[in-house]
N, C-alpha and C positions, 0 to 999 in steps of 0.2 A: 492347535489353532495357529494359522500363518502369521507371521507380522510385518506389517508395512516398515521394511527398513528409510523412506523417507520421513517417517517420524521422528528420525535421532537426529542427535546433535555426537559429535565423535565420543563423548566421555559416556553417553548413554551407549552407544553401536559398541564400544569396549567393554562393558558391563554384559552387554548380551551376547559378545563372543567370549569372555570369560566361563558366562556359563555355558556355553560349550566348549568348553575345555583349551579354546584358543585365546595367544595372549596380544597383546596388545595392538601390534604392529600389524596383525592382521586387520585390527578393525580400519587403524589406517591404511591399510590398503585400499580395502573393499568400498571403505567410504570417497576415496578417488575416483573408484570404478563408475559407484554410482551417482555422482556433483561432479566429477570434473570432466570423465566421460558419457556419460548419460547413458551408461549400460543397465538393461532388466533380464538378463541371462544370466545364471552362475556361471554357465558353461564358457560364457567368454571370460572372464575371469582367470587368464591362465597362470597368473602368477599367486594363485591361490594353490592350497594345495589341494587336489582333488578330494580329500574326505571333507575338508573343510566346507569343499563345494555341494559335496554329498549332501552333510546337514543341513548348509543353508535351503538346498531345495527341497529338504522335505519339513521347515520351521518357518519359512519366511521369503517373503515376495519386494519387490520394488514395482512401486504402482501409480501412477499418474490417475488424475480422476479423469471422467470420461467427458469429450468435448460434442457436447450438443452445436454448436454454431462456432464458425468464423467470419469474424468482415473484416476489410479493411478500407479505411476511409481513404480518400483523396487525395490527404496530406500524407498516407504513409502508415499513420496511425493503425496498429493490430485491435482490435477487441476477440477476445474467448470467452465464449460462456461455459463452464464447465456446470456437472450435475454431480453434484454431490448427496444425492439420494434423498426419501420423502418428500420429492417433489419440490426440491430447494434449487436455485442453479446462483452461481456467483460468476463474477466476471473481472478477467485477465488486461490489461489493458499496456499495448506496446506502442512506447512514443519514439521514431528515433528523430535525430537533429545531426546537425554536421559534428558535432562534438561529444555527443554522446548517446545512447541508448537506455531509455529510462522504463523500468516497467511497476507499473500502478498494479498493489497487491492487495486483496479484500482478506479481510482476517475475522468476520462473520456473514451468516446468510441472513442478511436487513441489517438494518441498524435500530436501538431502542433509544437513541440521543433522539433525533424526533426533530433536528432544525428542519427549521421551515421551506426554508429555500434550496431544499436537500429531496432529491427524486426517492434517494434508495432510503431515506430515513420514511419519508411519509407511505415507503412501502409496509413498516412495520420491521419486527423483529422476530426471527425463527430460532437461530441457535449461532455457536460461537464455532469454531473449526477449529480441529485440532493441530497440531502442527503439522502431521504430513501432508493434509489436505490446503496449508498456507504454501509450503516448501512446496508442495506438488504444483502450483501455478508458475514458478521459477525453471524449476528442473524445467516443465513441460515447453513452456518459453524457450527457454535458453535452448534447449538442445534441437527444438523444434526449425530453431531461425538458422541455426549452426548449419542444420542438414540440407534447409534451401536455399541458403547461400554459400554453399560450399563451402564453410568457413572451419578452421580449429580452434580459432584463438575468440575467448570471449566475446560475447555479441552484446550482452546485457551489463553497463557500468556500473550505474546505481539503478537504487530499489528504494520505490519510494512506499509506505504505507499508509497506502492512502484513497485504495479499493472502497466497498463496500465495508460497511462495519464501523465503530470507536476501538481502533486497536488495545488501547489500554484499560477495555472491560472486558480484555481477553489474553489475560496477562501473561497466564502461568502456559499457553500455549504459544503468546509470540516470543516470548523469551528466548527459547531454545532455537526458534526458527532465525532470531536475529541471528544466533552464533552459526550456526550453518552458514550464513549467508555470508557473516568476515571471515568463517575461516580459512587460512591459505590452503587447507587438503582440499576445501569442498568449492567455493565461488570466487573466494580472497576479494572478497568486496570491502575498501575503508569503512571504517567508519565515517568519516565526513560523506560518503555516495549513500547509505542506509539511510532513510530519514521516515520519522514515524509521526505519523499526523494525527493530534488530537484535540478535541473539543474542550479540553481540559480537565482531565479526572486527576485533580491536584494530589492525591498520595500514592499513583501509583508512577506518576511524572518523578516524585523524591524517588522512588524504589528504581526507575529504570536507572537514574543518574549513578546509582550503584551496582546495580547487578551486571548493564550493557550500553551505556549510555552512546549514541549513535546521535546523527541529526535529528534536531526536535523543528515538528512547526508544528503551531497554536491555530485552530482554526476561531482569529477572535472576531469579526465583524460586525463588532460594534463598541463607542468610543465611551458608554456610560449604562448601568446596571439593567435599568429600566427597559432600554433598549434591547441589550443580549439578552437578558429574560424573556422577548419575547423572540427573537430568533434563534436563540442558542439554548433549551431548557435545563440544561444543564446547568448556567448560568445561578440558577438559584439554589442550586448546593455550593457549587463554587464558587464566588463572585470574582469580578473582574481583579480588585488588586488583593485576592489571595491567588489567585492563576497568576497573576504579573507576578507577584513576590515567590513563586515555585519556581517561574519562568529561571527569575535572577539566582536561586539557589542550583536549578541544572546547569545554568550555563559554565558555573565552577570545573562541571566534569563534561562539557559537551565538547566536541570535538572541533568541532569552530566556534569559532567567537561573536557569535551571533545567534540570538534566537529568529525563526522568522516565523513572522506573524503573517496570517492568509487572512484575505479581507473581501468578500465576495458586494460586489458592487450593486447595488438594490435601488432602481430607480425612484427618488422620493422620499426613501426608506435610510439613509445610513448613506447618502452620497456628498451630501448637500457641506457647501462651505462650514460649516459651524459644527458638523460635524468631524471637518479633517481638522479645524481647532482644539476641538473638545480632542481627540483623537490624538495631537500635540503636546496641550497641557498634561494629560495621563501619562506619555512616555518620556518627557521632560521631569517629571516627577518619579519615576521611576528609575529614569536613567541615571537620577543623581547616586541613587542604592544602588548601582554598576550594572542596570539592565542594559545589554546591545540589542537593538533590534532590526529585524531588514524587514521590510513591507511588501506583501505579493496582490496589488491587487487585483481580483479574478473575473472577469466578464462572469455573470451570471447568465446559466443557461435555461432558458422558460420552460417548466411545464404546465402545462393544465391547471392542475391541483394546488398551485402555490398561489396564485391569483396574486403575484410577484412580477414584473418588468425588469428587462435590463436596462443600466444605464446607460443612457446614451455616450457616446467615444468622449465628446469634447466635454461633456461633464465628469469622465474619470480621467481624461489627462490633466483639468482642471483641478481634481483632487488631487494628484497625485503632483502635480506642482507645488499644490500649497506643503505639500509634507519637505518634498526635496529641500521646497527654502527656509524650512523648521532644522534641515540638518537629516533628515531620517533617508534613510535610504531606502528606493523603492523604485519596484519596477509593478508590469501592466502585462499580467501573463496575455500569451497568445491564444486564441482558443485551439483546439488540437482537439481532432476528432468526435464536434459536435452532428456531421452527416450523419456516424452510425451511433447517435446517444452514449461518446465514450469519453464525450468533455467531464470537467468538475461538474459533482453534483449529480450527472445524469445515470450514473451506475443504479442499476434500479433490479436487475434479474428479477427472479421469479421468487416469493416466497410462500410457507405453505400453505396462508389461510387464502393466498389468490384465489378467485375461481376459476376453474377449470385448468390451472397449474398439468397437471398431468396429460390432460389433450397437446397443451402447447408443447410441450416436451415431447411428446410422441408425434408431433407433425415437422419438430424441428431438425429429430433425428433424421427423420426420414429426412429434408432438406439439403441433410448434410452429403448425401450419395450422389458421388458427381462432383462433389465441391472439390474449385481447382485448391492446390497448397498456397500458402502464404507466402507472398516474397517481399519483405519489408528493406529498405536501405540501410544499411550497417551503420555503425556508431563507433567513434572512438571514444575517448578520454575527456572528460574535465579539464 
């Protein structure tokens, strides 16, 4: 049986050339070949030795999963939908800015958190991806943009996790993908550019702060229990100050000094003055037990299903005043790539109890004959 060498992390890729009889320095090699050159040939591989190249091609493949659609939106922004079989498709999502290149990674197909104001949670929940099908939306990214902007040097800075899915009910698979991602052989991505976004699954939040602790955001959008219980459901295993008190225990090991908290803007719902109060007194309260935090808050993007409104501009800069003169600090994300549904929230793909899942994939493929390549604007540095 072949194996998808995009599944390893370098100490696993050393393990599986050991048992083929080679030692270590090979796996670093081969793991350059395939992260930092974006090669799927043994045959190019020339600084391997040819038997080495032998067995790799008859035990093992490097594999991107297969891209049913590309758009790009107006501002720039990349969306990919990839198909990751049984009728599952997830989605890739490339933002660039003058300063950086940031690509939004899904780490399941649905989501089972189930917030409200969330597209791809009210799609439901199918399965969790394993890491070379996480790693495989990077690789296929990164080398993707490289080739249509003639470029050598890094296209992709940070990586945020913050696709489709609760990355941390899919633990033992982002794990290994995280280190992939810092490593100097494979992306050399910081840790401060890694950032993993969750709703808050408070014990596995202590677990990453040990295993790989990278940037953390909280997605908390709302200022008191009642409240996030009804848009966050998660909220009533975890409440509000056991997630603030995990918060204050990762920021020990998080790589900047700051937690940030995402705060999706709900007309009516969680905008309103008494709200960014309520919202103050909690983080004053917590700040005092040495919580930092930075505040993002997010235009929320309408669908259907959510019987949900945005907030109007001048009532989130009105919140987001009242925070500033509390001391917190906070910005008013831009939105980026709501034309082709690639804003927060709108990742929604296909999952398998859809109906008719399987036609729309087979009409999409077809779409895809003819499609011109992607040409995105490049991104430096942080």
């Amino acid at each position: 049986m072949s194996t998808n060498l995009l599944g390893f992390d370098l100490d696993a890729l050393a393990a599986f050339c050991e048992r083929l009889g080679e030692k270590r320095f090979r796996a670093t090699q081969l793991y350059r070949w395939i992260h930092q050159r974006g090669a799927t040939d043994f045959a190019q591989m020339t600084d391997l030795a040819k038997s080495l190249r032998d067995k790799l091609s008859g035990c093992a493949h490097i594999q991107a999963l297969p891209v049913v659609s590309t758009q790009r939106s107006a501002d720039g922004t990349v969306k990919w939908l990839f198909d990751v079989g049984d009728g599952n498709l997830i989605e890739s999502v490339f933002i660039p800015e003058t300063d950086r290149g940031t690509l939004c990674v899904s780490s399941q197909a649905g989501c089972a958190v189930g917030c409200r104001f969330c597209s791809t949670g009210h799609q439901g929940f199918s399965r969790n991806l394993d890491t070379a099908e996480i790693l495989a939306q990077l690789w296929f990214a990164e080398h993707t943009l490289r080739r249509e902007l003639g470029r050598s040097e890094r296209v992709i800075t940070n990586v945020v996790m913050m696709g489709m899915g609760e990355p941390l009910q899919n633990y033992a698979q982002l794990v290994p993908a995280l280190k992939v991602m810092l490593d100097d052989h494979a992306y050399g991505l910081s840790r401060r550019r890694v950032t993993v976004s969750t709703s808050g699954v408070v014990p596995m939040m202590d677990r990453l702060s040990q295993d790989c602790p990278v940037a953390l955001a909280v997605s908390l959008h709302a200022p008191n229990d009642p409240l996030r219980d009804h848009l966050v459901p998660l909220n009533r295993k975890y409440p509000i100050d056991e997630l603030l008190d995990a918060c204050t225990r990762y920021q020990e090991f998080a790589p900047r000094d700051f937690i940030t908290f995402e705060y999706c803007m709900l007309d009516g719902v969680n905008d309103q003055p008494e709200h960014a109060r309520e919202l103050i007194a909690l983080m004053k309260r917590h700040g005092a037990q040495g919580l930092q935090a930075k505040f993002n808050l997010i235009p929320f993007n309408p669908f259907e299903a959510s019987g949900l409104k945005r907030s109007p501009q001048p009532q989130v800069q009105a919140f987001a005043a009242l925070l500033m003169e509390a001391g917190l600090v906070t910005t008013v994300r831009k939105t980026r790539g709501d034309d082709i549904d690639a804003a927060c929230g709108q990742l929604a793909g296909d999952v398998k109890d859809r109906t008719g899942v399987q036609e729309r994939i087979a009409s999409q493929r077809l779409g895809m004959l003819g499609q011109i390549p992607v040409v995105s604007v490049p991104a430096g540095q942080v």
